[in-house]
N, C-alpha and C positions, 0 to 999 in steps of 0.2 A: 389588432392581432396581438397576443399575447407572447410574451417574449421571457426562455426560459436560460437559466443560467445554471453552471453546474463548478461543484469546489471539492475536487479529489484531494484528498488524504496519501501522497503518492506513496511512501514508505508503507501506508496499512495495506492500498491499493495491490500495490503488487506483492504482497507477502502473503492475502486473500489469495491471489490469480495461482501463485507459488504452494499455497498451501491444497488447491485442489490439483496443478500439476503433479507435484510430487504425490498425491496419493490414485492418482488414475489416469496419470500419461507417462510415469517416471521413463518410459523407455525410450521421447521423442522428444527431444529439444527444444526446450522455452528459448526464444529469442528476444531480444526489446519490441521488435516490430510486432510481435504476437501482443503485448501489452499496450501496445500506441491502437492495434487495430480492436481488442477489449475493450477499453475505455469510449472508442468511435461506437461501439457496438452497443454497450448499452447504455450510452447517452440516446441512441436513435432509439431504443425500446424505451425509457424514460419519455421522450416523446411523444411515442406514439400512443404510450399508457396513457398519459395526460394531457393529450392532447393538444398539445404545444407546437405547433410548426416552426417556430424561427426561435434558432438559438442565437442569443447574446456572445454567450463564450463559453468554453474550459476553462477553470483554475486550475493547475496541476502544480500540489506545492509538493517542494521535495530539496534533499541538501547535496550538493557536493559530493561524492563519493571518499575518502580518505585517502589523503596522500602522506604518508607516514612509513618510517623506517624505525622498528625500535626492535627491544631484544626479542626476541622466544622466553614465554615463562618458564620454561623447562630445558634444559641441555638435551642433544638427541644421544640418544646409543654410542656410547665409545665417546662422548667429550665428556670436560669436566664445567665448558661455559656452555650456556646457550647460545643461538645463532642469533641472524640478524630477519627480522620477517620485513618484506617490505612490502605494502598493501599492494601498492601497485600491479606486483603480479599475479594477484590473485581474479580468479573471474570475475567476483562481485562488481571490483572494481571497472572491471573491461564490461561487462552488461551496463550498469547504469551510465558509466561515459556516454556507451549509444546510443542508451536510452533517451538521456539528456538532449542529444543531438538530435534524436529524431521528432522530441515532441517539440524542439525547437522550431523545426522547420515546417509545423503541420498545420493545418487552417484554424481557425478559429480559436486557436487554443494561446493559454499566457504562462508558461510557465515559469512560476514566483518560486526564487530561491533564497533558503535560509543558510546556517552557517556551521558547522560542526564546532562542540564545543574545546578548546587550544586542550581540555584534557580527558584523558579515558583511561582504562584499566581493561585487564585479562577477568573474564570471567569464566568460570567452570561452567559448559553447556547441560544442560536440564539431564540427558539421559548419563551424564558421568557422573551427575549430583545425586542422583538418583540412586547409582550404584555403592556410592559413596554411602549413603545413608542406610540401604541395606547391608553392609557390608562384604559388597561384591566384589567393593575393588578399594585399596588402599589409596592415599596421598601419592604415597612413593609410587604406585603405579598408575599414575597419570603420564600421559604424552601432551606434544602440543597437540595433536588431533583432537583433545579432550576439551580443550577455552576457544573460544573467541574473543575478540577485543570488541569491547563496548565504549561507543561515543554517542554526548546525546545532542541533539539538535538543537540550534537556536534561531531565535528570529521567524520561525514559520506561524504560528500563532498570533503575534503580531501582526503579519503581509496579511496571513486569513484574515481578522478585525479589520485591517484597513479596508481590506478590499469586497467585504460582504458590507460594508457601513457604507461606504461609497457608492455603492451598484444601490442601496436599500435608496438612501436620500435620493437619491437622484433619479428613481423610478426608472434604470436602465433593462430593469426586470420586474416579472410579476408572479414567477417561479424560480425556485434556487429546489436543485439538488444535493445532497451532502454527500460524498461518498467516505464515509468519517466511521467511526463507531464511541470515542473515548470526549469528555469532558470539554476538552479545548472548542468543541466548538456551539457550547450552551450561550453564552454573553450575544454572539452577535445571530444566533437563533433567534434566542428572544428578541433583538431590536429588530430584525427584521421582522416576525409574527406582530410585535406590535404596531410598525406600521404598513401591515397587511399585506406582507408579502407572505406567498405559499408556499410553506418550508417540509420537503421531503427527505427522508433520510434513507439511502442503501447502504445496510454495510455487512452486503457482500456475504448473508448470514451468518456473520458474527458478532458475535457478543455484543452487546449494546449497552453504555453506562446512562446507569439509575434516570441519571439528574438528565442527561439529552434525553431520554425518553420523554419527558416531563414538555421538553420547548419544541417540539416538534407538531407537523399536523399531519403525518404518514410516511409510512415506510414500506417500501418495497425492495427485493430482491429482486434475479433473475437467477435461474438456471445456467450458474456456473461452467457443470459438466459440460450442458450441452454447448454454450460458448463454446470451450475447448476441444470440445468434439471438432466443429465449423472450423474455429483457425486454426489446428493441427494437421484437421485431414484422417483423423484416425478414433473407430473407437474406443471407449476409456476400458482398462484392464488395471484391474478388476472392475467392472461393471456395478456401480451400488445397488444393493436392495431399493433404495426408495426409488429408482430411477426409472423413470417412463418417457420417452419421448411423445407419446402419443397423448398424455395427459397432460404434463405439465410445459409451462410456458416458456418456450425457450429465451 
């Protein structure tokens, strides 16, 4: 029996899951459990595509959430400093704590953690940049609503190579999933393809770089919406043009 393994990308993973809630469930609450029961969801279609019965395991790499207290880029209305933001009480941070927690405690699953880097910076978000660049909107009238803080991740790239090198030598699989889309994960592609393990790539229809296209032996999607159709409970609004339940595969 053929024994398949699978190595989530968790940060792309759920930004995918994020990117089609917000455009056709904004009105029903993303919770962590909706994303632990995603992930369970189309590993079992990956299966049953490929005909796989027994899975080896989940990789679910992912970092730390931020626990950080630093200024506000900007002073609010009526001061002359800015404030204090402290990550912590922000949602981001309370969803992936549970999320953490939950894939902790799930079956088959490993969840490999990396480390946020000791430094980050305020960035101006895409549609304030935007505005900015039209000239819609000035410097001086930016809010903090306008940035997010950006930190980048360490040490997950590394766990990935160990542990897709590990599984390959050691014939603990004869299938690996990626649920990846971006460069990091071409090197231990290729050493798995060359010693002949079946290397699939989902990501989650997005964007796919150049060079992993290159090391891979196929790639499959699923039907996003309709996932979130199943764990919400509710149909998507706005409903997409291309969208068929009765044609395409859920």
């Amino acid at each position: 029996m053929q024994k398949i393994a699978f190595f989530v990308d968790g940060g792309y993973f759920v930004r995918r899951i994020k990117f089609y809630h917000r455009k056709h469930f904004e009105a029903h609450a993303l919770e962590p459990q909706h994303i632990v029961t995603a992930t369970y969801n189309l590993v079992r279609k990956h299966q049953e595509n490929l005909g796989r019965d027994e899975l080896y395991r989940i990789y679910y790499y992912d970092a730390p959430p931020l626990e950080k207290q630093i200024r506000y880029p900007r002073p609010a209305p009526g001061h002359q400093t800015p404030g204090t933001w402290n990550s912590k009480n922000e949602p981001g941070y309370i969803f992936q704590t549970e999320l953490h927690k939950q894939l902790r405690a799930s079956r088959k699953l490993a969840l490999r953690m990396g480390k946020l880097s000791n430094s980050g910076q305020w960035q101006v978000k895409d549609l304030a940049l935007e505005e900015l660049l039209a000239n819609k909107k000035q410097f001086s009238d930016l809010t903090n609503e306008d940035f997010y803080y950006s930190v980048q991740q360490k040490g997950v790239d590394t766990r990935i190579g160990v542990d897709i090198t590990t599984l390959t030598l050691n014939h603990y699989a004869d299938t690996i999933v990626l649920f990846a889309s971006d460069a990091d994960f071409v090197p231990v592609a290729k050493l798995a393809r060359t010693h002949g393990v079946d290397v699939v790539l989902d990501p989650l229809w997005g964007n796919v770089d150049s060079d992993l296209k290159t090391h891979i032996d196929g790639k499959k999607s699923f039907d996003l919406v309709n996932q979130l159709k199943n764990i919400l409970g509710h149909e998507p609004e706005p409903r997409p043009k291309w969208w068929n339940e009765k044609l395409r595969q859920a």
